[in-house]
MDTraj code that builds the backbone (N, CA, C; nanometers):
import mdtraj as md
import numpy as np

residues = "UNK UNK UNK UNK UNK UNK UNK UNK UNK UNK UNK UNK UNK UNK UNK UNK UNK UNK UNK UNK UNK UNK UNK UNK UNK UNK UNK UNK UNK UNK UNK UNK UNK UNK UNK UNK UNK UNK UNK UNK UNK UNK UNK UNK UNK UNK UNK UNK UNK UNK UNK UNK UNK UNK UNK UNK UNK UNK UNK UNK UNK UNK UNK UNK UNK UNK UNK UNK UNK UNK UNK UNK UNK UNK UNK UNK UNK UNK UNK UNK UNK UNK UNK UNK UNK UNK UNK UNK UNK UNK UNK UNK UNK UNK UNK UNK UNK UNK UNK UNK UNK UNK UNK UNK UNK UNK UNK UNK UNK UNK UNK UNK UNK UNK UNK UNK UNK UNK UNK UNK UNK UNK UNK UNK UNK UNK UNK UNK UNK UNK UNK UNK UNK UNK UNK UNK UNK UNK UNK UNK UNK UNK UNK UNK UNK UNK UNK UNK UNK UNK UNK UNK UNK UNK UNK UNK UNK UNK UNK UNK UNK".split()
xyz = np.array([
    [1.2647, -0.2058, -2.8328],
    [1.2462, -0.3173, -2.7403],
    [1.0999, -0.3207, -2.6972],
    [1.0756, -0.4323, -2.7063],
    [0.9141, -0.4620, -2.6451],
    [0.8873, -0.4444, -2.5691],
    [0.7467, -0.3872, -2.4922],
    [0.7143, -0.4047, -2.3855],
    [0.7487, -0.5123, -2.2434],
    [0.7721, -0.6477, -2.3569],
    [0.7857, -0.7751, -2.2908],
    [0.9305, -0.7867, -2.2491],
    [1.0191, -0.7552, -2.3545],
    [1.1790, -0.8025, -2.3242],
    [1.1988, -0.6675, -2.2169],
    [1.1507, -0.5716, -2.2169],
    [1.2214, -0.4887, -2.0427],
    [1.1369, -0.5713, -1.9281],
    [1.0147, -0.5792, -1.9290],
    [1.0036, -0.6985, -1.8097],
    [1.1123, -0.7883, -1.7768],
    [1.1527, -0.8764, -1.8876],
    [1.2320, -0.9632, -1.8460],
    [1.3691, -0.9114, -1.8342],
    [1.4150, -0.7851, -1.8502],
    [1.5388, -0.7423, -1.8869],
    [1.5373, -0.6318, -1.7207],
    [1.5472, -0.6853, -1.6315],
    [1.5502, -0.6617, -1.4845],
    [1.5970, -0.7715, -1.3539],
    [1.5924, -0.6972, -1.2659],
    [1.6556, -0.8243, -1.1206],
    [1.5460, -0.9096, -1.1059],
    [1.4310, -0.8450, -1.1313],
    [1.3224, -0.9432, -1.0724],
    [1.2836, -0.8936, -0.9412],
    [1.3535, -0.7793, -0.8658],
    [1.3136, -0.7056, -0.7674],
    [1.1671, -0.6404, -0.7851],
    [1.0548, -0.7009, -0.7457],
    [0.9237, -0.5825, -0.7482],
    [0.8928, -0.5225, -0.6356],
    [0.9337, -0.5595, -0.5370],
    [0.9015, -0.4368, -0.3759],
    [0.9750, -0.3695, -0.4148],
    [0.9625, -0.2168, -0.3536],
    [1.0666, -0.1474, -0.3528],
    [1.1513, -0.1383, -0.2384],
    [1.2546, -0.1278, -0.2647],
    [1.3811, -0.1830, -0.1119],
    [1.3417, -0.0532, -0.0344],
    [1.2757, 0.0318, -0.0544],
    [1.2971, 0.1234, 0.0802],
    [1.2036, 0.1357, 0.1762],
    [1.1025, 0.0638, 0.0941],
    [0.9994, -0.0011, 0.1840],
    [1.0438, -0.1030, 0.3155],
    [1.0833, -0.1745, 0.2444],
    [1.1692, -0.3125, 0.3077],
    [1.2238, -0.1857, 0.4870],
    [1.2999, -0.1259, 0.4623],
    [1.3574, -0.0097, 0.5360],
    [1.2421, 0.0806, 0.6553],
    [1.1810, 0.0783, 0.5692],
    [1.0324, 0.1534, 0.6434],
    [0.9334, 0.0775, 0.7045],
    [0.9253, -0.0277, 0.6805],
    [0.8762, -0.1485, 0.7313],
    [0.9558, -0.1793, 0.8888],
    [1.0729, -0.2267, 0.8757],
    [1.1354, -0.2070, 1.0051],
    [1.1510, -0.1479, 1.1001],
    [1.1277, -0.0052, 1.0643],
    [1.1468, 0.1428, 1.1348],
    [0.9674, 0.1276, 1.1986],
    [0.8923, 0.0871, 1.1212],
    [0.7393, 0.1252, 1.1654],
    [0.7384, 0.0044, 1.2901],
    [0.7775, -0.1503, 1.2486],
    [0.7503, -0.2866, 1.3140],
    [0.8497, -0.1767, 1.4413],
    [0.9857, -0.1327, 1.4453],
    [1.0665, -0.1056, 1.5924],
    [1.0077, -0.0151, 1.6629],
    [0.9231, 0.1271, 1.5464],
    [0.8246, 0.1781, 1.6887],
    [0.7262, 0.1310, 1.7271],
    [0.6200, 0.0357, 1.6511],
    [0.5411, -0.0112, 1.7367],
    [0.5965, -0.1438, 1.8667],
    [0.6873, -0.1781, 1.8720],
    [0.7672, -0.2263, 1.9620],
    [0.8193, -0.1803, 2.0502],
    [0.8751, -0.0558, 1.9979],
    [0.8690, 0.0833, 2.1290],
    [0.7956, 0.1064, 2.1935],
    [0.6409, 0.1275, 2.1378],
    [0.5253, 0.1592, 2.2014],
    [0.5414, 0.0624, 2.3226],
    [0.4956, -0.0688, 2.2869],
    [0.4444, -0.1357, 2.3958],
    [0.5974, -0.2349, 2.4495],
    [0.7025, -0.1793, 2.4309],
    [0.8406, -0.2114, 2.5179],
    [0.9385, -0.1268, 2.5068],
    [0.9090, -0.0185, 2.5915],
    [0.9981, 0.0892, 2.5474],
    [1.1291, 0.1182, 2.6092],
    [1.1858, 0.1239, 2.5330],
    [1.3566, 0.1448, 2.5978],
    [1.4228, 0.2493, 2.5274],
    [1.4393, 0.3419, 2.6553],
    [1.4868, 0.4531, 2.5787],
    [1.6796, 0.4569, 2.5480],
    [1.7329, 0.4859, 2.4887],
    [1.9185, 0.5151, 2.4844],
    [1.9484, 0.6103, 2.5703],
    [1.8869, 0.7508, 2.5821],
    [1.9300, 0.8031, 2.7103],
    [1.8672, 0.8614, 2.7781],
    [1.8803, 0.9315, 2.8685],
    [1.7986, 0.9781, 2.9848],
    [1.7084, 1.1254, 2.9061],
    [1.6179, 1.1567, 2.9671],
    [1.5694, 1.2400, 2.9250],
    [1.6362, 1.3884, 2.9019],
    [1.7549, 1.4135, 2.9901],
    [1.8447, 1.4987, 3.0160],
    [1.8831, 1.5288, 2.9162],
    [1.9901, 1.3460, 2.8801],
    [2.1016, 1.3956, 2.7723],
    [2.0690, 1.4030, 2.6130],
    [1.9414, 1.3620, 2.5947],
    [1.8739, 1.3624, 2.4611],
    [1.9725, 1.4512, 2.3427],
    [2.0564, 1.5414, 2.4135],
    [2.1342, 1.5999, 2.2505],
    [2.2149, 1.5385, 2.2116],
    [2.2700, 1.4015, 2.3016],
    [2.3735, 1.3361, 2.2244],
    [2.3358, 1.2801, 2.0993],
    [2.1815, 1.1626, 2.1887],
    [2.1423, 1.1041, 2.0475],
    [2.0798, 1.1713, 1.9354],
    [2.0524, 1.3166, 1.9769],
    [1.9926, 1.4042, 1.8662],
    [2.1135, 1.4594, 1.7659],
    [2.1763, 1.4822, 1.8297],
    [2.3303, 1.4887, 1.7291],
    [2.3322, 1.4065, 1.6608],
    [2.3731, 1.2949, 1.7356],
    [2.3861, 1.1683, 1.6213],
    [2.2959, 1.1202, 1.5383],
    [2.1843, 1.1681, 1.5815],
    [2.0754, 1.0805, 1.4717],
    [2.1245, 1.1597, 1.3918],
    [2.1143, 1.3361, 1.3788],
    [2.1331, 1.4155, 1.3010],
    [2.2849, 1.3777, 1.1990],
    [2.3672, 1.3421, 1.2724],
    [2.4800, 1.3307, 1.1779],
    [2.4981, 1.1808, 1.0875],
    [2.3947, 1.0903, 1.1695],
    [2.4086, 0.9379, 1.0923],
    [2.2676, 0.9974, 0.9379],
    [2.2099, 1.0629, 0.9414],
    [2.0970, 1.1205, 0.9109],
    [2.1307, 1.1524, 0.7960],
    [2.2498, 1.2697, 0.8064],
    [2.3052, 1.3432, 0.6851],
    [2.4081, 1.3065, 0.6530],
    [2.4493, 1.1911, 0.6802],
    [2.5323, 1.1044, 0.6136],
    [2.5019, 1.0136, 0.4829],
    [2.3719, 0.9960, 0.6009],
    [2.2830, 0.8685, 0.4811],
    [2.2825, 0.9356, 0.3338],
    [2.1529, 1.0469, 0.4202],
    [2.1265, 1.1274, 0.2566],
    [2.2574, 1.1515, 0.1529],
    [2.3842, 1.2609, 0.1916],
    [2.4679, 1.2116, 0.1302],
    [2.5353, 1.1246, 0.0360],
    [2.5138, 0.9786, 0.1085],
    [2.5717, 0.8623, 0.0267],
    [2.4648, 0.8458, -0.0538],
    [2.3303, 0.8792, -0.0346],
    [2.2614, 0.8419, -0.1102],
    [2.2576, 0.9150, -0.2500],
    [2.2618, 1.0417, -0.2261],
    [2.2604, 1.0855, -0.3187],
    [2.3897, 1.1284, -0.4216],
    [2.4774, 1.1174, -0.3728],
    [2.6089, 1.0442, -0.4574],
    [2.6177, 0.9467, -0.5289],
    [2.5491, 0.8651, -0.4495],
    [2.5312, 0.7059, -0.5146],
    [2.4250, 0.7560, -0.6440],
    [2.3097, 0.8195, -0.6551],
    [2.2237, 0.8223, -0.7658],
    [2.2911, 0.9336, -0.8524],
    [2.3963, 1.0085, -0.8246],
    [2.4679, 1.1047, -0.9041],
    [2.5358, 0.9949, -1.0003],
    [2.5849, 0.8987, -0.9316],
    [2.6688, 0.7919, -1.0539],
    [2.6247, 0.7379, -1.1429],
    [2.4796, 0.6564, -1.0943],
    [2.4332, 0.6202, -1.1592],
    [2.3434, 0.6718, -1.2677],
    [2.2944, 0.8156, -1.2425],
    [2.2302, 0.9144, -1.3612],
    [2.4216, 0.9431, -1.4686],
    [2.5314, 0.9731, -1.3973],
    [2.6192, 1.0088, -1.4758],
    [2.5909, 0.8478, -1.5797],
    [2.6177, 0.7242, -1.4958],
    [2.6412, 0.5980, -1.6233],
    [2.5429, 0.5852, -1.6608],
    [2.4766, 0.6698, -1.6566],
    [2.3103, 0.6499, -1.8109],
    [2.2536, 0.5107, -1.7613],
    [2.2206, 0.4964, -1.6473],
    [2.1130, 0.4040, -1.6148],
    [2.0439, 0.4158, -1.5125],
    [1.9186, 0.3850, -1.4578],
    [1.8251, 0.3804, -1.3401],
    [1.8394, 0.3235, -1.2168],
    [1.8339, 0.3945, -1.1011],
    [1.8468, 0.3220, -0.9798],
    [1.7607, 0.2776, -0.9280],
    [1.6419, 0.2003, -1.0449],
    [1.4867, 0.1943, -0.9846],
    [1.5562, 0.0414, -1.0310],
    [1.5054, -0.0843, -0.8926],
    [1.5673, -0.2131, -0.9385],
    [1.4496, -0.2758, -1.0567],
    [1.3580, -0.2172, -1.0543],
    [1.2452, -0.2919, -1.1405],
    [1.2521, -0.2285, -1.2873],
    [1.3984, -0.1497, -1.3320],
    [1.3928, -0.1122, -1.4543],
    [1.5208, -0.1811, -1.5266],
    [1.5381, -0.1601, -1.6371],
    [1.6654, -0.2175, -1.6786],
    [1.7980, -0.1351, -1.6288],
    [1.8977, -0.2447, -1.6536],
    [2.0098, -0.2155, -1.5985],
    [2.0998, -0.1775, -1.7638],
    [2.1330, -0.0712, -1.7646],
    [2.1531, -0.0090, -1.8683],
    [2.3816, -0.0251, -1.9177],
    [2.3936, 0.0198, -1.7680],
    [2.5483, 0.0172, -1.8064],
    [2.5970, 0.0025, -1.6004],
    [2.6984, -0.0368, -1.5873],
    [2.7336, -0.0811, -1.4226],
    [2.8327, 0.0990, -1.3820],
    [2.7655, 0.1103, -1.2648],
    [2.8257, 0.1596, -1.2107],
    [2.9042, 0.1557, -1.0969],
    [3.0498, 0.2113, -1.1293],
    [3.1340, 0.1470, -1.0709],
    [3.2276, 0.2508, -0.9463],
    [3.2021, 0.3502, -0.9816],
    [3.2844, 0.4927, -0.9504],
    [3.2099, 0.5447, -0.8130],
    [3.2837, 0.6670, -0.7946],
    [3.2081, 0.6826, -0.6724],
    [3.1864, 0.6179, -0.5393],
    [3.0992, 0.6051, -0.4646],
    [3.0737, 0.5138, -0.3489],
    [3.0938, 0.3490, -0.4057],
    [3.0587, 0.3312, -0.5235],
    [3.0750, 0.2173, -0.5813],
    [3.1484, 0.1228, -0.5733],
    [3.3120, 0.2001, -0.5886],
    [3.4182, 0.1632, -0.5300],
    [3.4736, 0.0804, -0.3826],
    [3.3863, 0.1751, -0.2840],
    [3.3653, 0.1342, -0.1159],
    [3.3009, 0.0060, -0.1176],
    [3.1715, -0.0036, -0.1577],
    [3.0669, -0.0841, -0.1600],
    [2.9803, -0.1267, -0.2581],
    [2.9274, -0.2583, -0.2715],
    [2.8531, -0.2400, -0.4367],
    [2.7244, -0.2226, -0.3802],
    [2.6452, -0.1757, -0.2439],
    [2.5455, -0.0642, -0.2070],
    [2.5096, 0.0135, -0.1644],
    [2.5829, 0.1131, -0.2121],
    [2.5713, 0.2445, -0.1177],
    [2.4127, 0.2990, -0.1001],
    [2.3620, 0.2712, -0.1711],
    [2.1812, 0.3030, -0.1555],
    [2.1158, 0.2363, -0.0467],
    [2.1678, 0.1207, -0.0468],
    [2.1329, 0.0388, 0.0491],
    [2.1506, 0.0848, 0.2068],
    [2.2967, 0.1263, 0.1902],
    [2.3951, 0.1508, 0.3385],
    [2.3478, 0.2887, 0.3697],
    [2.2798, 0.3806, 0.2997],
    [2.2903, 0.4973, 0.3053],
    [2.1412, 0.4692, 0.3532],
    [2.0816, 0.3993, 0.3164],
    [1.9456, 0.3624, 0.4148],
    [1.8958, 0.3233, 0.5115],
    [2.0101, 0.2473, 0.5686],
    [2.0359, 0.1560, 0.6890],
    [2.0904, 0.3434, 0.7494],
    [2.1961, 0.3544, 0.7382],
    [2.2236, 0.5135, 0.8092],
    [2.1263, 0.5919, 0.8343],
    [2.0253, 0.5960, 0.7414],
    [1.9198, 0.7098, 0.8069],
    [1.8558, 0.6546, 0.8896],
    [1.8028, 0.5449, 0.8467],
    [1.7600, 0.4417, 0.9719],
    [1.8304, 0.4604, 1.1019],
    [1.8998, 0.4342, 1.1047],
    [2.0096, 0.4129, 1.2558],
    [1.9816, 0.5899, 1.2798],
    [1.9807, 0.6871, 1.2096],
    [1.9779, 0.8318, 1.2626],
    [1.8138, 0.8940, 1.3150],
    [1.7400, 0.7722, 1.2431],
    [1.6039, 0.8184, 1.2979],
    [1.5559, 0.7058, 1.4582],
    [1.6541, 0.6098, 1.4316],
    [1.6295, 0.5750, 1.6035],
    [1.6970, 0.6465, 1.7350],
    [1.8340, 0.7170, 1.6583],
    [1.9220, 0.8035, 1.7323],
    [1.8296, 0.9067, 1.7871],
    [1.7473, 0.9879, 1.6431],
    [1.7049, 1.1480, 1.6903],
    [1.5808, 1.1109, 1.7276],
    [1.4944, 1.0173, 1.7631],
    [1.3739, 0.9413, 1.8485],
    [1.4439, 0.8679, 1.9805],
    [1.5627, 0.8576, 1.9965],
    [1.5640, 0.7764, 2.1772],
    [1.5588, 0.6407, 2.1669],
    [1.5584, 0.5731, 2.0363],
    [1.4856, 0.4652, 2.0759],
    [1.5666, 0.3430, 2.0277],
    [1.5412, 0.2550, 2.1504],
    [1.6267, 0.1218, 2.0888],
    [1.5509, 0.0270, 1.9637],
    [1.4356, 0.0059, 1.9798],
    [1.3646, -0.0789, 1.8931],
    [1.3991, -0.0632, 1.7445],
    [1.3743, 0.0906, 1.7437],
    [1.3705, 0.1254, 1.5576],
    [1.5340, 0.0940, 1.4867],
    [1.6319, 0.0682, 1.6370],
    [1.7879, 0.0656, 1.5768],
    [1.7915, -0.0957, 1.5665],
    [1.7660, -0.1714, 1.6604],
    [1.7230, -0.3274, 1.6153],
    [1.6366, -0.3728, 1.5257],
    [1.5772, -0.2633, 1.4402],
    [1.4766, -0.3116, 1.3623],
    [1.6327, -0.3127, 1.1887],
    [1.7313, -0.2448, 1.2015],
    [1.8160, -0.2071, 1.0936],
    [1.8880, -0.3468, 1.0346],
    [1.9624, -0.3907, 1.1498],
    [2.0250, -0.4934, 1.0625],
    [1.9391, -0.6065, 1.0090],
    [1.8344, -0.6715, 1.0756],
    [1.7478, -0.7296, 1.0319],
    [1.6926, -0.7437, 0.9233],
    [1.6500, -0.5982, 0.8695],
    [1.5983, -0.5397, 0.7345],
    [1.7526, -0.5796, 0.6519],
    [1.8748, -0.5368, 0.6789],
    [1.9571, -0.5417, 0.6078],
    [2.0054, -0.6833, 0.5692],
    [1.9606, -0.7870, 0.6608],
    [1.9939, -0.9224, 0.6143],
    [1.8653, -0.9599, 0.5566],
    [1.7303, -0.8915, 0.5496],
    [1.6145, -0.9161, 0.4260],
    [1.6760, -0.8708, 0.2791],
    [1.7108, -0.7252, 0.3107],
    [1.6952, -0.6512, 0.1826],
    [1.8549, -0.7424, 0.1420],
    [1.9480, -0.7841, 0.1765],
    [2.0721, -0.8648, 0.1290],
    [2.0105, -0.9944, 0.0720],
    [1.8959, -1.0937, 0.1272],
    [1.8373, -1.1840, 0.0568],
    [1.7723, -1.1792, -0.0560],
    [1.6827, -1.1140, 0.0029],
    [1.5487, -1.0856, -0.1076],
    [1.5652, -0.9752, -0.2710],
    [1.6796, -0.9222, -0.1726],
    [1.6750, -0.7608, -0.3270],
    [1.8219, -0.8161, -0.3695],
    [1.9319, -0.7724, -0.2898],
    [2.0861, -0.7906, -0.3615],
    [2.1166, -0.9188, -0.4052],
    [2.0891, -1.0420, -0.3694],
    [2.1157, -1.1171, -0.4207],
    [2.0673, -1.1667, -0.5657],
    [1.9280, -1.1174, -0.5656],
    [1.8765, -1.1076, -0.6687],
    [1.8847, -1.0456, -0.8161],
    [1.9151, -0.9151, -0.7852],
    [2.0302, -0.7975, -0.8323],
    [2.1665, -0.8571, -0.8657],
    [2.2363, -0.8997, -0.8073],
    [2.3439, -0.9455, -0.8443],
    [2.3678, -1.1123, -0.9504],
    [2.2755, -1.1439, -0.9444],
    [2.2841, -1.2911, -1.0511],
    [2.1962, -1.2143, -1.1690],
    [2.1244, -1.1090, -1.1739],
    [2.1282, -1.0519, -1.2675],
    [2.1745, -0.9227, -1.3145],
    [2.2681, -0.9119, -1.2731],
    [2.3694, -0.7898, -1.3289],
    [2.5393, -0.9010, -1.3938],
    [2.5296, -1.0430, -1.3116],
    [2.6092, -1.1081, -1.3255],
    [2.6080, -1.1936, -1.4745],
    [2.4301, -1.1970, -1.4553],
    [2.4565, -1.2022, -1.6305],
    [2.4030, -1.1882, -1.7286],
    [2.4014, -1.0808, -1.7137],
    [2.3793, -0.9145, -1.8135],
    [2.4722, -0.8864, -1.8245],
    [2.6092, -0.8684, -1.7139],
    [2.7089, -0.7942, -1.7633],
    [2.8370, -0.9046, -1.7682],
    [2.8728, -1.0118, -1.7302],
    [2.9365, -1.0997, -1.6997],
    [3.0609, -1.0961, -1.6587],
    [3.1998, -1.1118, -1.7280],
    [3.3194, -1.0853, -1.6235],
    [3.3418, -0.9851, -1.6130],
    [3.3077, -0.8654, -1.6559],
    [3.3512, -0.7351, -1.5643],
    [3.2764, -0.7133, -1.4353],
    [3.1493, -0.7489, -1.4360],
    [3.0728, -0.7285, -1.3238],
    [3.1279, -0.8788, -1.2341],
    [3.1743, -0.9567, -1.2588],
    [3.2219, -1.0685, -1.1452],
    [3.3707, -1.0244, -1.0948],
    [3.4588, -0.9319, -1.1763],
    [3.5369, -0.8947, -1.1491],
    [3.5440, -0.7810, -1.0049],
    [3.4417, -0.6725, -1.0527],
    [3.4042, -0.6399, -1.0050],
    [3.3446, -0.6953, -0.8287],
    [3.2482, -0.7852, -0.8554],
    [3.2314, -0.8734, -0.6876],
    [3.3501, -0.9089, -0.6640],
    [3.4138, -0.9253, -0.6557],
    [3.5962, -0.9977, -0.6408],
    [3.6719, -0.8609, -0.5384],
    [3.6523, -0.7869, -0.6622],
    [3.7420, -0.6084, -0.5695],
    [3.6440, -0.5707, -0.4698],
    [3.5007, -0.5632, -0.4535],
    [3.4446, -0.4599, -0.3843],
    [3.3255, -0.5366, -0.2542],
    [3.3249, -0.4874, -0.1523],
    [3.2132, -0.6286, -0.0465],
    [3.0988, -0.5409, -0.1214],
    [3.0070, -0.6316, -0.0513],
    [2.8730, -0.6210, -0.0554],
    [2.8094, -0.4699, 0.0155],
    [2.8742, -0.4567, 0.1569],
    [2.8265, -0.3852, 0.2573],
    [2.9130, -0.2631, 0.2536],
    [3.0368, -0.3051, 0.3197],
    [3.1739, -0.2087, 0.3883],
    [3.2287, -0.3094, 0.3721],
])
top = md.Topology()
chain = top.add_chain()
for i, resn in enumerate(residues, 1):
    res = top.add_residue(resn, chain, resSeq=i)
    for name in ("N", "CA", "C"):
        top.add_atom(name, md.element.get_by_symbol(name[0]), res)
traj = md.Trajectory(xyz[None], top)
């Protein structure tokens, strides 16, 4: 295959989505900075440190389950490469993005184990970008690259949860 046909043989995604993610987290602390609202008192700080900690190692988790599947179905979880074979197994099953969700989770665990409201309002936001800009995009081309198994597929499984 040519140089040329894997260009075109992709979502068309060129940011990388975890940027998209890190972008939000940076825009909610500098929003912190200069409007700061903390979740709890200075006291009880181990709740949200727990929780960041456990939304934290959740994320990672799904995340890396999710790229266990996709190295098992012999293809790349980089959206700017070709899409080789669908993976379906695994977290896959739950959601058709667990990479995604598992990013939004660490997110939500790094505003938890920081105090801070901004960086947790900065999550869904990103998640209705990265649902425009990346998955939808992703999905009309996996839809046809792979065609009724992968529409079958959108049918059984949401987007999110």
């Amino acid at each position: 295959m040519s140089e040329n046909n894997i260009q075109h043989d992709t979502s068309g995604v060129r940011f990388p989505p975890p940027f998209y993610y890190l972008i939000g987290l940076l825009i909610g602390f500098l929003i912190q900075r200069f409007y700061p609202i903390y979740l709890a008192k200075p006291g009880h700080r181990i709740i949200t440190d727990v929780l960041g900690g456990i939304w934290i190692f959740l994320g990672l988790l799904l995340a890396g389950w999710a790229v266990l599947v996709f190295r098992r179905a012999g293809t790349s979880p980089i959206p700017h490469r070709p899409t080789t074979a669908l993976a379906l197994d695994g977290p896959y099953r739950l959601t058709r993005n667990p990479m995604y969700l598992a990013m939004a989770l660490i997110c939500v665990g790094i505003g938890l184990a920081f105090n801070m409201l901004w960086p947790l309002v900065s999550v869904p936001v990103v998640m209705v970008i990265v649902d425009r800009m990346v998955i939808a995009r992703e999905e009309r081309y996996l839809a046809n690259k792979f065609g009724d198994p992968y529409r079958d597929y959108l049918k059984r499984v949401r987007r999110w949860i």
